[in-house]
N, C-alpha and C positions, 0 to 999 in steps of 0.2 A: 172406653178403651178395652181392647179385648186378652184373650190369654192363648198366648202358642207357644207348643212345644215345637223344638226341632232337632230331627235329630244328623250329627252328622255338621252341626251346627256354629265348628270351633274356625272351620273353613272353608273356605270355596264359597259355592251356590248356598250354600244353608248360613254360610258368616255375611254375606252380602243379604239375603234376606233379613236376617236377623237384624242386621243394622237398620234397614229403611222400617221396620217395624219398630224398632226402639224410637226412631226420631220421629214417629209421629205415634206417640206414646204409649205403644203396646207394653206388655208384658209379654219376656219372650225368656225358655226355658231351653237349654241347650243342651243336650244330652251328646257326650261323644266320648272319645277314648281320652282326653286328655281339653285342659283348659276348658271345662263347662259349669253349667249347673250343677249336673248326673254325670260322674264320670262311669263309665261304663262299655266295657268290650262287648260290642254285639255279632262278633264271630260266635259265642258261648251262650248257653240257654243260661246261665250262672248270669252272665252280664243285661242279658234281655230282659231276666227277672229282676234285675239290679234297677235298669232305666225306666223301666214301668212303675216299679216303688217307689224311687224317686218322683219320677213324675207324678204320681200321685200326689205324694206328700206334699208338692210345690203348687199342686192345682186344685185341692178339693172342691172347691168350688165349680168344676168344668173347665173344658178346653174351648176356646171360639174355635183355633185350629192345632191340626195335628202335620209337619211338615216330614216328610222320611228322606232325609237327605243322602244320610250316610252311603257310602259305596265304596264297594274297589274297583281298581281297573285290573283290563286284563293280563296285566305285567304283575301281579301279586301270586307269589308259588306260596304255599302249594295252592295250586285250585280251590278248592275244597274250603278256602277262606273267601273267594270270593261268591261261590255259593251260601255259603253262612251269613253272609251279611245283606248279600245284594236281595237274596230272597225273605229266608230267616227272620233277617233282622229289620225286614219289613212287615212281614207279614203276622208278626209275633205281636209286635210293638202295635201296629191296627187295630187287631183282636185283641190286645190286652188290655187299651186304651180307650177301646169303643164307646163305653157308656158314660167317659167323660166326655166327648165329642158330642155325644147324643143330648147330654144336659143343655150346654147352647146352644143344639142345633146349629153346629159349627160344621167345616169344614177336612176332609182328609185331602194332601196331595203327598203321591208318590211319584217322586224323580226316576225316571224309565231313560230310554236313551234312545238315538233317532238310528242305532247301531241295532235295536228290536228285530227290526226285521230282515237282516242280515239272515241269508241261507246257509247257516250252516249250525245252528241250534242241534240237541240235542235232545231229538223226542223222548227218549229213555228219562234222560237226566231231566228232563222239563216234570214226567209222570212223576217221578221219585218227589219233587218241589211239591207237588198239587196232592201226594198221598202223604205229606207232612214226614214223609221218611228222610231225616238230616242225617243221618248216617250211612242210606244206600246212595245220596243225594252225592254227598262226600267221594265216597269209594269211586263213585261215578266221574265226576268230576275230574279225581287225580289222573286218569286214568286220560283224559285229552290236555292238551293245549290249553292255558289261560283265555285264551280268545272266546273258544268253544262253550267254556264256562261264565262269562261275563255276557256276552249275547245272548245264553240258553235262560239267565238268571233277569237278564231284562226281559226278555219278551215272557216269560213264565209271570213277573211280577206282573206286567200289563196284562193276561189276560188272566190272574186274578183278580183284579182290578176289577176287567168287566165282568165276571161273575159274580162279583157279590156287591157290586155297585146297586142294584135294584134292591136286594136286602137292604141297604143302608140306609136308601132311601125311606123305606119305611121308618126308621126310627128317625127320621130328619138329617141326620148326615148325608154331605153329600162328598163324594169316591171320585177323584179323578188323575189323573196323572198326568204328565209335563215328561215331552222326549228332545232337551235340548240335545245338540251337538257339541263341538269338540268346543272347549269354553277351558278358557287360562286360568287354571284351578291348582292346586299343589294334585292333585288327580293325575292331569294331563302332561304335567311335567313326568312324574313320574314315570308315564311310562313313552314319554319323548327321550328320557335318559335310559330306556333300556333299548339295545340294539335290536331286539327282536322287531321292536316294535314301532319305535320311530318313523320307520320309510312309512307305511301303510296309516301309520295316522298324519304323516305331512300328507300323503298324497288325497 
């Protein structure tokens, strides 16, 4: 039986994985802001270093897999949070986790969105993600629309993804990502309850 983390893990996509892995006997590590394993805010470099600790200590033994569930939508103000997580707090938790992954030649999936490739990304704001600058990332962010920043912060994570997927391989992990759609998640609700945003995601 194997050992995965997830993070993002207390609901939704990550609580429904989590379950089918428990019933057919995994061990499953849940790192989220509340009711987990690792409780831990991964808007905050404080919190990201929190759930890789955690994680550690829960796994020394190695990860079979690593899942990135965690996410905001684009109804979460200021901006600038859902840059912190959607990227950040993927991209952190990857890299800081890797070489437990790498011990059983386990698996990484990162949860992207099938919203990627939506045209209206933020190449600025995409640079800022990929030059590890969370503070010009930030500035950038408040600075449009929630939408602008949850689209710019998925398709930024997916093509890190394929950048450093080939590296991974080398150490035996294998890098992939998953862009479901609109899925009945306390996510989706959220921002079906905000006016902004409701029409454009029924439609």
């Amino acid at each position: 039986m194997g050992i995965y983390a997830i993070t993002g893990g207390a609901t939704g996509i990550g609580a429904a994985l989590g379950e089918q892995l428990r019933e057919r006997g995994d061990t499953v590590i849940v790192a989220d802001i509340k009711q987990a394993t690792v409780q831990a805010d991964l808007s905050t470099r404080e919190g990201r270093t929190a759930a890789i600790e955690g994680i550690r200590s829960a796994a020394p033994e190695g990860l079979d897999g690593l899942v990135l569930c965690a996410g905001l939508g684009p109804h979460v103000s200021p901006s600038s949070l859902i840059v912190k997580v959607n990227y950040f707090g993927v991209t952190d938790l990857v890299n800081g986790l890797k070489d437990l992954v790498a011990k059983n030649k386990g698996n990484v999936i990162v949860i992207s969105s099938n919203s990627a490739p939506m045209p209206i990304s933020n190449p600025e704001l995409m640079e800022a993600m990929f030059a590890g600058d969370e503070n010009k990332a930030g500035e950038l962010a408040d600075q449009g629309p929630g939408i602008v920043s949850y689209v710019s912060s998925k398709k930024a994570v997916t093509q890190w993804m394929r950048r450093n997927a080939p590296e991974f391989m080398k150490q035996g992990v294998r890098l992939n990502a998953v862009a479901p759609g609109a899925t009945q998640t306390p996510l989706l609700e959220g921002g079906l309850a905000d006016p902004d945003y409701a029409g454009p995601i029924r439609e």
